[in-house]
C-alpha positions, 0 to 999 in steps of 0.5 A, spaced: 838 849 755 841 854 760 839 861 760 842 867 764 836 872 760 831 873 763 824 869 761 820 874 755 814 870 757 814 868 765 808 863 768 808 862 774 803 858 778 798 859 773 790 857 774 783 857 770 777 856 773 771 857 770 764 858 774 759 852 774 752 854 772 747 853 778 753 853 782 758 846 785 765 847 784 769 851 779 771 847 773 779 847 773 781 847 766 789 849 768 793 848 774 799 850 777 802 852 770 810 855 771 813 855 764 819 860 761 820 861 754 827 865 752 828 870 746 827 866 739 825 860 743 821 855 739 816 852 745 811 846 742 805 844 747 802 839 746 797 834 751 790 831 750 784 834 747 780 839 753 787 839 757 787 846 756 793 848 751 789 854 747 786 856 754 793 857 755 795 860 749 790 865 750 791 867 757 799 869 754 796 873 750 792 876 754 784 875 751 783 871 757 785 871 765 788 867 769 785 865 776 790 864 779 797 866 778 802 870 775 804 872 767 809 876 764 811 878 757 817 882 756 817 882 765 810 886 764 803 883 767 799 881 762 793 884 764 790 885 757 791 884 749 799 885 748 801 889 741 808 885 741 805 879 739 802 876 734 797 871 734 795 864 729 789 861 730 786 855 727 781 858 723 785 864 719 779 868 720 781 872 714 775 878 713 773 876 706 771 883 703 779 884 704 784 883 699 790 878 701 794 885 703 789 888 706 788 883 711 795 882 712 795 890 713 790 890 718 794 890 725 798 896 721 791 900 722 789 897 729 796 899 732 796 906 727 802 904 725 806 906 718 801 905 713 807 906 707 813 903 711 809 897 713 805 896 706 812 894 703 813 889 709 806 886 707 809 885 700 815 882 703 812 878 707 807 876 702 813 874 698 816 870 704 809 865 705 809 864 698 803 867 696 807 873 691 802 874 685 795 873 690 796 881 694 790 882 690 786 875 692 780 875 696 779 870 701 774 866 697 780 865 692 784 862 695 785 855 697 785 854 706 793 853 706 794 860 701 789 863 707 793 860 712 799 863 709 796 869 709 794 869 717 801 868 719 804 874 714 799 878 718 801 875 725 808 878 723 807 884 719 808 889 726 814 885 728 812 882 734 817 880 739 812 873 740 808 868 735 803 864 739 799 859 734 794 855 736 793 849 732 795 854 725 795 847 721 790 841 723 785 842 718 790 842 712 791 836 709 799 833 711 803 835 704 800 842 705 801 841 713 809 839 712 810 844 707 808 850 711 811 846 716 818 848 712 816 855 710 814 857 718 821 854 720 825 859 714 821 864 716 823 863 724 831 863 723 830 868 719 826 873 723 827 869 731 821 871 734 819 867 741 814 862 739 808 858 743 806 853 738 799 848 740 798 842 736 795 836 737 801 833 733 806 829 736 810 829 729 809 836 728 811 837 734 818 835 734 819 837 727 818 844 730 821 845 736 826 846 740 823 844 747 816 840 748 812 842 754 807 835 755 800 838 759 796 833 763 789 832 762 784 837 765 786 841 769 791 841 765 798 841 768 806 841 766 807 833 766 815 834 763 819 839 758 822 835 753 829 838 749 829 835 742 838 837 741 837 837 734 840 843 730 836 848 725 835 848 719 831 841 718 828 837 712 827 831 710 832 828 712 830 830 719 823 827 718 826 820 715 832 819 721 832 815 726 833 820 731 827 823 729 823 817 730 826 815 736 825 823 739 817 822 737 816 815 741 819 818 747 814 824 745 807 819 745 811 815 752 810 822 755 803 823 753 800 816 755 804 817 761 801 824 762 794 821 760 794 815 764 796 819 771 791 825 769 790 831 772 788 831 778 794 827 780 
């Protein structure tokens, strides 16, 4: 896949390390990490446990630092959290004395934003993640993909030009998985944000992506990038192809590769 663009998230040379108590040698969780992600690219990273996948996440994010390295979103160094991304974690982390619109509204007054023009675009985000008729619910009320849905309406409610998720579905059961799979899909053809995608998940993976970046076990290094040419939109009939099966052997190959040579080789 060519690009004449420049990059809207550029790492390069990036490394993590973190002190030991009672002093020895740093930890290395990352290495060398050099990744591009194009406008409205979908980029899923996957790799062993402890390899470093969300510590990367959140390095671009900017609520972590490198240690070594440059990044760059929108070609500015990310020295702190960027108000043009939005973030899903794994946990919604929705507050619970909030409504369902409420927390969708939340980055609205962190940034100062328009509070009447963005209510509308929580309501049609609302409607978009399937949730229209529970604004008014509270997290208690609501089932753990219902919350999760309503995590990824807040991430997109300020318009960010970046969607980071990290593992946003591995709690989930698999029908609810597949079919926010489907919904995070629609809603990134219809909104085109550049997309960082974690998961363990070698399925949802190639389900998702347009490229998968494979990491090594810690320190965690880019072992291969993976195109899957397959065209958007995808459904069932993805899921149940030949190709499908064939792309996601060649995903587990590469990750076995990777963990076989490990890390530091």
């Amino acid at each position: 896949m060519s690009h004449s663009a420049p990059p809207v998230i550029a790492l390069r040379d990036v490394g993590k390390s973190y002190r030991v108590r009672g002093g020895g040698d740093p930890l290395r969780a990352l290495c060398d990490i050099s990744l591009s992600v194009h406008l409205g690219e979908f980029v899923v990273v996957v790799g062993p446990s402890g390899c470093g996948k969300s510590t990367l996440l959140r390095i671009v994010a900017g609520l972590d630092h490198a240690t070594a390295g440059t990044v760059e979103v929108d070609r500015r160094p990310v020295t702190g959290p960027i108000a043009s991304a939005g973030i899903v974690f794994q946990d919604p982390l929705l507050m619970s004395w909030r409504t369902a619109i409420d927390n969708v509204m939340l980055p609205i007054e962190v940034l100062r934003r328009d509070h009447r023009a963005h209510r509308r675009r929580a309501q049609e985000l609302i409607r978009l993640v399937g949730l229209e008729g529970f604004e008014d619910r509270y997290p208690h009320e609501l089932s753990g993909g219902m919350q999760q849905r309503v995590a990824l309406a807040r991430a997109l409610v300020a318009d960010p030009d970046v969607l980071l998720m990290d593992e946003p579905f591995a709690a989930l059961d698999e029908i609810t998985r597949f079919k926010l799979n489907n919904d995070l899909l629609d809603l990134w053809q219809d909104l085109r944000p550049t997309v960082i995608f974690v998961t363990h998940s070698v399925f949802e993976s190639v389900f998702l992506s347009q490229r998968i970046v494979v990491m090594t076990p810690r320190p965690g290094r880019v072992f291969a990038a993976i195109d899957i040419p397959v065209a958007y939109p995808r459904g069932e009939d993805f899921r149940t192809s030949a190709d499908y099966a064939g792309l996601c052997r060649t995903v587990m190959r590469a990750l076995a590769d990777a963990t076989a040579r490990g890390g530091d080789a």
